[in-house]
N, C-alpha and C positions, 0 to 999 in steps of 0.2 A: 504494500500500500504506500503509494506516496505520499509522505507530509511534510510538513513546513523544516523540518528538519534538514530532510534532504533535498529541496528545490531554493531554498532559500542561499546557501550558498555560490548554488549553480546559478541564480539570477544577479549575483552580486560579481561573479565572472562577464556577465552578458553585459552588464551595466556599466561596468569597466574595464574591456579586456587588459588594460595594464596589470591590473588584480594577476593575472595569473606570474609575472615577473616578480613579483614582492611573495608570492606562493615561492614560487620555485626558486628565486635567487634569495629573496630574504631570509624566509623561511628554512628553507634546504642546503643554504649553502650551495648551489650548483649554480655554473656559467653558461650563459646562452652565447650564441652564435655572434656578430656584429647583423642587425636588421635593422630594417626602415620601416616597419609598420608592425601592426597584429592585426589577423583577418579571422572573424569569429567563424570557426570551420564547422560543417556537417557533420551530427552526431551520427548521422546514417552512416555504417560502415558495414552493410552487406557486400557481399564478395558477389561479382556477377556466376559465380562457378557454385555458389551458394545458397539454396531455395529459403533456407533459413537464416531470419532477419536479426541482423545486429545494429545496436543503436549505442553510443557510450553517453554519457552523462553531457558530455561536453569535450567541444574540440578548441583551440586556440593554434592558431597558425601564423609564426613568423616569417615574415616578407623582406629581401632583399629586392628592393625593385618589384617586380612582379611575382619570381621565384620564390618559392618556399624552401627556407634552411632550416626550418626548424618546425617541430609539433610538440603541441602537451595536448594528452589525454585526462582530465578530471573526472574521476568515480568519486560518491559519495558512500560510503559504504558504513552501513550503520549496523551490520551484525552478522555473524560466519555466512555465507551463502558457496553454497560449494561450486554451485554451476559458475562462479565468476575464475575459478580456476580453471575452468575451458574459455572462456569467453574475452578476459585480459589478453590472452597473448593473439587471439585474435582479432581484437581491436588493431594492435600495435603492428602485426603483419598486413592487415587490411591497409590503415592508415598508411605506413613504409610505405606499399605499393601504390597505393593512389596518390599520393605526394611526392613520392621519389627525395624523400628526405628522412635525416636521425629523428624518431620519434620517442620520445619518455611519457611512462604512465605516473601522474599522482593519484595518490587514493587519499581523501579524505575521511577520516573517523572522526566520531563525535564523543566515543569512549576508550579508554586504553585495551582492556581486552579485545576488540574488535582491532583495533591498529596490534596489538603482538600475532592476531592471526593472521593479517595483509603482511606483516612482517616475514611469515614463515617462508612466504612465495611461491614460487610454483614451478614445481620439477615436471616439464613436460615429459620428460622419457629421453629427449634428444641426449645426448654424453655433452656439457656442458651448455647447453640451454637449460639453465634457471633462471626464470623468471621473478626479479625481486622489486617490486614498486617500490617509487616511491613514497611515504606515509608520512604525513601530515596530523597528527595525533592533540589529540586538546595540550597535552605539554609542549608541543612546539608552537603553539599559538598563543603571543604575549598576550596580560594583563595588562588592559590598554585604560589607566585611568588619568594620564594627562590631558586635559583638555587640545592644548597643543597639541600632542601628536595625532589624537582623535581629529583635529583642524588637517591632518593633513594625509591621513585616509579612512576616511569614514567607513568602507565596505570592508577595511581591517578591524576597525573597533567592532561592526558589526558581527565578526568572526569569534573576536573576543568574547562580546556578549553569547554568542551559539555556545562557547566551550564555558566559561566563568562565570556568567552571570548568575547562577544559582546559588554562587560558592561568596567565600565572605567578602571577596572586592566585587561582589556584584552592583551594589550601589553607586561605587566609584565609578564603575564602568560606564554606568549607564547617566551619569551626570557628566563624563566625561562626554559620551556620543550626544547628548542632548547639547551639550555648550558647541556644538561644532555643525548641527544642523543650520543653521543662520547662516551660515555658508554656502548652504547649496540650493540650487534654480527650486522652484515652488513644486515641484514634480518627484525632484529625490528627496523632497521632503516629506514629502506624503507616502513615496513609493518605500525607502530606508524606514520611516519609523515603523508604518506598516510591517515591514522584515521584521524590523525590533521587537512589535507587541508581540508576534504570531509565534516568534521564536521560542518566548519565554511561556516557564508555567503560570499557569491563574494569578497564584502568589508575587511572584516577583514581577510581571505583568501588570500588575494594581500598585505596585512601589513605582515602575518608571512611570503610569500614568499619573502618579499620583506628584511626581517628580516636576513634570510637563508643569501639569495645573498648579504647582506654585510658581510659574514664573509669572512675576508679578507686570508685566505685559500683558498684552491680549496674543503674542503670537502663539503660547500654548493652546491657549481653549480652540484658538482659530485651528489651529493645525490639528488638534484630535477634533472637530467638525469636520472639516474637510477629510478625515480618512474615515470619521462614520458616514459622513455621504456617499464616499468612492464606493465604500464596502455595499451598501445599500444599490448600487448602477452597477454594481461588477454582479451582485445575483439576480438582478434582472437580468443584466444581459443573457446569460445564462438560461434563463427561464425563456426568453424569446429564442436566445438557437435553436432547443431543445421543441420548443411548441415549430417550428419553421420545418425541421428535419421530421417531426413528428407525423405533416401534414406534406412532407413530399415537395416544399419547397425550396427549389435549388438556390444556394447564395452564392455569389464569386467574391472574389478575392476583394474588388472597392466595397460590395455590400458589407462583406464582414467588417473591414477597416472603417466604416460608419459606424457598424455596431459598436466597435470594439473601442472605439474612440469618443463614443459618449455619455458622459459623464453625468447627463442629467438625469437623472431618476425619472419623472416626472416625462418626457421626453420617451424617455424608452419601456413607460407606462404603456404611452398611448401607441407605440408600434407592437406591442404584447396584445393588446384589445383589440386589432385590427386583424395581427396574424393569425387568432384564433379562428376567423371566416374567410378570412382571404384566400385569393386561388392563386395570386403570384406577386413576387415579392413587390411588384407596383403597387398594389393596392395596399402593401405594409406602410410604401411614405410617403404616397401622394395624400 
């Protein structure tokens, strides 16, 4: 089952593919290549010679010019799953060949026993093909309670918060990513703290909100409004795909990005009451 556990990191890669440099060189100590870009790459990594469909977590692709010199593969992996010891090394052979570049696997845990199992690796059978990812484990993920350094990666502090925030600098942490929000466009504002709430238990969840609502401003209360409204227009929407698909109505790729892109509640009320009769998506918004 998917949850906020594990998409929540994956969307803070998407958000900022540099995130995965501060992963892999800060983190891990490891050196990338010299490149010019990062190209967020296709999770699809079926093999044309392959009827069975592989997908990784997430792909990140560095760019010399056009060429790719480089790949990181991010898994989130949150508890022993065996089949990923078939499935890791071919991600990384898929990936090699449709890139035609050095590719490295990170594996992200959110507990130590799950990271000493990604640890063991994976003995294919080959006479020295073992496969050893690399693991990202809640101890190699600092305690991020300077506001300062919080100012100057927020989808880090947010990482922070995934592993510590339960734990006794959980407060700091999260007064820490709150001082640094004011930072960022009106969008990652809404989109990060959202991360923040979802991430955490009930408990500590009601401490950062409660964090928010003192600041003696109005940009708290404004900013948890604006994410109970988002949340209130992100399950309509929903409700209107689901009633559209239900009733055999085809959407393309601009319909959806209308959908997916409106934020009015009220708005996406009234193409929900329309699609329940409608016979094509015209009559959803004219």
């Amino acid at each position: 089952m998917v949850t906020y556990q594990h998409e929540i990191p994956l969307r803070l890669l998407q958000a900022n593919p540099k995130l995965a440099t501060e992963l892999y060189c800060g983190l891990l100590g490891e050196r990338l290549p010299e490149y010019t870009d990062i190209l967020a790459g296709s999770e699809a990594l079926t093999r044309c010679d392959r009827p069975l469909e592989r997908n990784c977590d997430n792909l990140e692709v560095f760019l010399s010019g056009k060429d790719p010199v480089f790949a990181l593969i991010f898994e989130v992996q949150r508890a022993e799953d065996p089949e990923k010891l078939y499935s890791w090394p071919d991600y990384l052979i898929s990936a090699r060949t449709r890139l035609r570049c050095p590719v490295a696997l990170v594996v992200i845990c959110p507990d130590e026993k799950t990271a000493r199992w990604v640890r063991h690796g994976v003995d294919t059978g080959h006479p020295g093909f073992v496969l050893i990812p690399l693991v990202i484990g809640p101890d190699q993920i600092p305690v991020i309670t300077d506001p300062e350094r919080a100012r100057e990666s927020v989808e880090m502090t947010i990482y922070s918060l995934l592993a510590h925030g339960e734990g006794r600098h959980g407060e700091e942490i999260m007064r820490a990513y709150y001082a640094a929000v004011p930072n960022l466009d009106q969008n990652k504002q809404d989109k990060y703290t959202r991360f923040a709430l979802n991430a955490l238990s009930e408990e500590a969840r009601q401490r950062l909100e409660a964090i928010i609502m003192s600041d003696e401003t109005s940009f708290g209360s404004n900013l948890l409004d604006r994410i109970e409204a988002k949340g209130e227009a992100r399950g309509e929407r929903k409700s209107l795909l689901a009633v559209l698909e239900a009733r055999g109505i085809p959407v393309d790729e601009s319909t959806r990005a209308r959908i997916d892109t409106c934020d009015e509640t009220e708005q996406i009320v009234a193409w929900l009451v329309r699609a329940a009769s409608a016979d094509s998506i015209t009559e959803v918004f004219d």
